[in-house]
C-alpha positions in Angstrom: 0.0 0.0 0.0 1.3 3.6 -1.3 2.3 6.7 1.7 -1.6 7.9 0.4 -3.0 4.8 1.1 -1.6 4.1 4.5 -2.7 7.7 5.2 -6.6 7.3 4.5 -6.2 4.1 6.0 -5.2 5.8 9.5 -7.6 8.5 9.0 -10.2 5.7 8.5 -9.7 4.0 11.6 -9.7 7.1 13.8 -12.5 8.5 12.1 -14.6 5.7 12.4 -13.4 5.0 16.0 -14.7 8.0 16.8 -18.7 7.8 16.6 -19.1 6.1 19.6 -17.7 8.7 21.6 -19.3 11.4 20.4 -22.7 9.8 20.4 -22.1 9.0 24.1 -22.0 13.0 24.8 -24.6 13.9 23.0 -27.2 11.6 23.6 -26.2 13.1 27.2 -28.2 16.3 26.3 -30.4 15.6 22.8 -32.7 12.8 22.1 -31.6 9.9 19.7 -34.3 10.6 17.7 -33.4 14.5 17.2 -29.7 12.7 17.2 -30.0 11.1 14.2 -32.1 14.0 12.6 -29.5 16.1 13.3 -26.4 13.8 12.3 -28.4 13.2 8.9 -29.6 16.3 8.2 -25.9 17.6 8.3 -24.5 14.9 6.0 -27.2 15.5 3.3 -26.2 18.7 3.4 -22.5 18.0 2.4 -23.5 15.0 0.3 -27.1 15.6 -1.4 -25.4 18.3 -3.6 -22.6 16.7 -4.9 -24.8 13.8 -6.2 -27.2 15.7 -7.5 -24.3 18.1 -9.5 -23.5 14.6 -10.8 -27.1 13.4 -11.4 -26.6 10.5 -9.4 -30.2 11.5 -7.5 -32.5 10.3 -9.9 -31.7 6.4 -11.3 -31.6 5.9 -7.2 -35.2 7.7 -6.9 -36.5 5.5 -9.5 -35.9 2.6 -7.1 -37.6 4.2 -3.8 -39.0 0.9 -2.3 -35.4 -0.3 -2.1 -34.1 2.5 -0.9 -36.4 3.0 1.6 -36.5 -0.7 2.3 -32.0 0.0 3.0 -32.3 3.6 4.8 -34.9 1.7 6.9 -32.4 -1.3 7.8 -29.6 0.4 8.0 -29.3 3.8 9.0 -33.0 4.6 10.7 -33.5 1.6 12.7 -29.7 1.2 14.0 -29.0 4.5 14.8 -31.8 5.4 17.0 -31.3 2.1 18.7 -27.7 3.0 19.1 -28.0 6.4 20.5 -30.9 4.8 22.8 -28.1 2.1 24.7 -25.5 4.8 24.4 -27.6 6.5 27.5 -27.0 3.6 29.2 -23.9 1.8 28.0 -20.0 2.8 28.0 -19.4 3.6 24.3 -16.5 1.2 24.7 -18.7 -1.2 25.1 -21.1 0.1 22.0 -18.4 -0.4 19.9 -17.3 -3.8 20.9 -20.8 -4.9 20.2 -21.2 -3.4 16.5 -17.4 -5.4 16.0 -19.7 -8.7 15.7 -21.4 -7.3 11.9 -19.1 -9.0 10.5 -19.9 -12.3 12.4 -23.8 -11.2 11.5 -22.5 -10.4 7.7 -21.3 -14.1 7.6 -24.6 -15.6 8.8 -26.6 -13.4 6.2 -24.5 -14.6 3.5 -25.5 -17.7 4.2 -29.4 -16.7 2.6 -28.2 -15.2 -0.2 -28.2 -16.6 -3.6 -24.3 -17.1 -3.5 -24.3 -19.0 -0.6 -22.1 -21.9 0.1 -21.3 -24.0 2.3 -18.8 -22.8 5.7 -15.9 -24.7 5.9 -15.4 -26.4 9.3 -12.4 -23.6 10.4 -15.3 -20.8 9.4 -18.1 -22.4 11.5 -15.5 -22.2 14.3 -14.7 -18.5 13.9 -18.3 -17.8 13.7 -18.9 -19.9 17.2 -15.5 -18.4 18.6 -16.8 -14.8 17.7 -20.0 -15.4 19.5 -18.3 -17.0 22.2 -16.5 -13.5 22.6 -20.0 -11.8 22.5 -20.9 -13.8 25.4 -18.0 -13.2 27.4 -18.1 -9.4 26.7 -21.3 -9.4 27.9 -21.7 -12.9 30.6 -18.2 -11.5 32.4 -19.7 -8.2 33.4 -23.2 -8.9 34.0 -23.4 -7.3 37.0 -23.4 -3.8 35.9 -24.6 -4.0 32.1 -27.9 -3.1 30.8 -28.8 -6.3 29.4 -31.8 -3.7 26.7 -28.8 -1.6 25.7 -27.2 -4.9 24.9 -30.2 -6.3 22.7 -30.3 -3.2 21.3 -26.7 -2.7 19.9 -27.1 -6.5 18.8 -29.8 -5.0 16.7 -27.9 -2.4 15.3 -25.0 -5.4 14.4 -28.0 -7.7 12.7 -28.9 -4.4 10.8 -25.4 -3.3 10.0 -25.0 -7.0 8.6 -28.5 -7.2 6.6 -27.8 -3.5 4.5 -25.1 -4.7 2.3 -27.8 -7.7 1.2 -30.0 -4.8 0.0 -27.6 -3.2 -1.8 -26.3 -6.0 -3.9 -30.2 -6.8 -4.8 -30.7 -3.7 -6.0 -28.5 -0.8 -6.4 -25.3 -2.6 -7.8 -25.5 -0.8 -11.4 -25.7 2.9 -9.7 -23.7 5.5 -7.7 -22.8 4.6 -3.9 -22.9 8.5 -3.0 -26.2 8.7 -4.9 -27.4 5.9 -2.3 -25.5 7.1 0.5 -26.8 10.8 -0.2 -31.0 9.5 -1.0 -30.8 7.3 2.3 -29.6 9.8 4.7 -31.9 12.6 2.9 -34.8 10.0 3.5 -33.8 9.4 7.1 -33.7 13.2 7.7 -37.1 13.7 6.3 -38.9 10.6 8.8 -37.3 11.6 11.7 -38.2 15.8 11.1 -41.2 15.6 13.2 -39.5 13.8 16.0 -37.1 16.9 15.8 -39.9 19.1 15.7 -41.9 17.8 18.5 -38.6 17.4 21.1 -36.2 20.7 19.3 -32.5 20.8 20.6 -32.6 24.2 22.3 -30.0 25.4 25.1 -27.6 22.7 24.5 -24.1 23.3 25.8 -21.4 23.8 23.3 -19.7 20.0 23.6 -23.5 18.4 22.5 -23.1 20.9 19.3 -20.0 20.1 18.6 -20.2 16.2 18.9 -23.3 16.2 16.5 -21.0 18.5 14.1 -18.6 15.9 14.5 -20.9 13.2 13.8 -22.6 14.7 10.9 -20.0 16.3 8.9 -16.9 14.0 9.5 -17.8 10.6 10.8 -21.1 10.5 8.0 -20.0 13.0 4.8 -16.2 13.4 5.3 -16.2 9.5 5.9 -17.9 8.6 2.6 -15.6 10.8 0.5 -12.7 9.4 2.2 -13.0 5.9 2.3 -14.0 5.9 -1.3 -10.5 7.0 -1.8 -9.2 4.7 0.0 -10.9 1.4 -1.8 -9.7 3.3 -5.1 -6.0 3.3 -3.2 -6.0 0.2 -1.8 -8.7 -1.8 -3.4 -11.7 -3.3 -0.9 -10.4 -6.4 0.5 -7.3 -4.3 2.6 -10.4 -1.2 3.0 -12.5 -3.4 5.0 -9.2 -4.5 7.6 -10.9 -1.1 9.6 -13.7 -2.7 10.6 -11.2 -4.5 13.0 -9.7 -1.1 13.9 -12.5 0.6 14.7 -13.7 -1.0 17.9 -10.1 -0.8 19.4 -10.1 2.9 19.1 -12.8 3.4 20.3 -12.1 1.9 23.6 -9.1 3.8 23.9 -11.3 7.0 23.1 -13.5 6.1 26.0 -10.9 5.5 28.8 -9.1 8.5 27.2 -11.8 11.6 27.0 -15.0 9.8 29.1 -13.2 7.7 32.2 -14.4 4.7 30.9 -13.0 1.3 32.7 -11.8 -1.5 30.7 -13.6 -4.2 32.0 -12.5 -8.3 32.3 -15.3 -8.9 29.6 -13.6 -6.4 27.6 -9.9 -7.7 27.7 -11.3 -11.6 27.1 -14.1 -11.0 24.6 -13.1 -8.0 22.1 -10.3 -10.7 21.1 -12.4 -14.0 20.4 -14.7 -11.3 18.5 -11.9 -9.9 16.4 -10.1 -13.9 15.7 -13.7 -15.2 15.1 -14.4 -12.8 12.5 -11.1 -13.3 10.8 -11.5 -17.0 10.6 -15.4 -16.5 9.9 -14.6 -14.3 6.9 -12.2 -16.7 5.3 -12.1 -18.6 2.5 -13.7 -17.8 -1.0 -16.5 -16.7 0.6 -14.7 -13.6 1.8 -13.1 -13.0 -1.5 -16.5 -12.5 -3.1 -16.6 -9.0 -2.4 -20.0 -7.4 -3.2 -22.0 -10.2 -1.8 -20.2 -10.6 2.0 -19.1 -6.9 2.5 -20.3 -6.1 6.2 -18.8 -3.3 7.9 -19.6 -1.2 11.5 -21.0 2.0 9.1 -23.2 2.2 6.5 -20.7 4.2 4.5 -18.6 1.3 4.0 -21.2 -0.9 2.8 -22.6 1.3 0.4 -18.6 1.6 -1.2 -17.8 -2.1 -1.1 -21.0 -3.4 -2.7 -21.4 -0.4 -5.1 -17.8 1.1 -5.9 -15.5 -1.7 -5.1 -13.4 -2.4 -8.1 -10.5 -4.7 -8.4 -7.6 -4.5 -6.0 -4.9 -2.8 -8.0 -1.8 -4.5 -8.5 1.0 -3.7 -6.4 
């Protein structure tokens, strides 16, 4: 991988370490209904634009039971529910829990039309992923909110179901088109709960954690991991979902006082070797169809704009 390359690759992992942290503090002071109103509402702003300058709006509008069908799965449902454990969770632990998608992603391929059969070391990283699940969760029962729990498990089935969308249907059109449609849609469904509950007197770290959220974890992400598939091709792109969750556990003993717990230290590590060994195989290797990441950006680029890795 080129100097560039190893440079959006960094920026990747930091910036998408950093949700987690910054949905923790907000959802301290907004609702995460007016959270992801606000988070989308600021993306579309920075991405809506661009795709339509391109004309990349319409041929995705011409397919609005799809899309609604992906911003549904994938960015209305898991968001809310992740802002919603956030108020009651560590974000450490939030993004421990969203490292299982790809253990989710392996399960879903399985009901796809390109489906094979697991080998026996892949059914083994799939049970040794979920084993770390269990720990992460079973080792520190005492003081966990076992709803928050269920609910960022929903956001890692969702997380892992959006890419299947995608391939159905949207594999012949522009992935900021569907990025910038989907959070546009989102923005508009969840302007009444905005409405009815309005963010007024909040202190200048809720701001600027939604800013943060909105403009570089959502629109600045997009432009820059699209960069960095067409630097570094998508297998080596999607190595940050492994990143991610580590960073954001040093974020949250860093900025928020969060304790790393025993489940921590025993299960983020069967989670990460489970879904290594889960992904293996051809199965991993067929890109567009197994593509599950911990943000929405990244499955919309690795079903949609993926293209061959280049050769070193």
């Amino acid at each position: 991988m080129t100097k560039r390359g190893w440079s959006l690759f960094l920026a990747m992992c930091l910036i998408w370490g950093l949700p987690y942290l910054f949905i923790r503090i907000a959802v301290e002071h907004v609702s995460p209904a007016g959270l992801v109103f606000l988070r989308t509402a600021l993306a579309s702003l920075v991405l809506l634009p661009v795709a339509l300058a391109r004309r990349e709006v319409a041929p995705v509008l011409a397919r609005w039971r799809p899309l609604a069908l992906f911003a549904f799965i994938e960015i209305m449902v898991p968001w809310v529910l992740l802002g919603h454990a956030e108020q009651r969770i560590s974000s450490s632990l939030a993004g421990l829990l969203v490292a299982a998608v790809p253990l989710f992603g392996a399960l879903a391929f399985l009901v796809t039309a390109h489906a094979e059969r697991f080998s026996t070391s892949q059914a083994a990283g799939l049970v040794l992923g979920f084993a770390g699940v269990a720990c992460l969760v079973g080792l520190d029962l005492d003081h966990v909110d076992l709803l928050a729990v269920l609910e960022m498990l929903g956001v890692a089935v969702c997380y892992a179901a959006g890419p299947l969308v995608l391939a159905r249907s949207f594999s012949d059109v522009s992935g900021l088109g569907v990025m910038a449609c989907a959070l546009s849609l989102t923005t508009l469904v969840y302007l009444p709960f905005a409405i009815a509950d309005p963010p007024t007197d909040l202190p200048a770290k809720a701001w600027g954690s939604i800013a943060v959220l909105g403009l570089v974890c959502t629109a600045l992400a997009f432009i820059v991991f699209l960069d960095l598939i067409k630097e570094a091709g998508p297998t080596r792109s999607t190595i940050i979902t492994y990143v991610n969750p580590a960073v954001a556990i040093v974020l949250g003993v860093v900025f928020l006082d969060e304790r790393v717990t025993t489940g921590m230290l025993v299960g983020f590590p069967l989670i990460l070797v489970g879904c290594v060994v889960a992904a293996g195989g051809r199965a991993a290797e067929a890109d567009a169809t197994v593509a599950a990441s911990t943000e929405p950006a990244a499955d919309v680029l690795l079903e949609i704009e993926a293209e061959p890795e280049p050769t070193p």
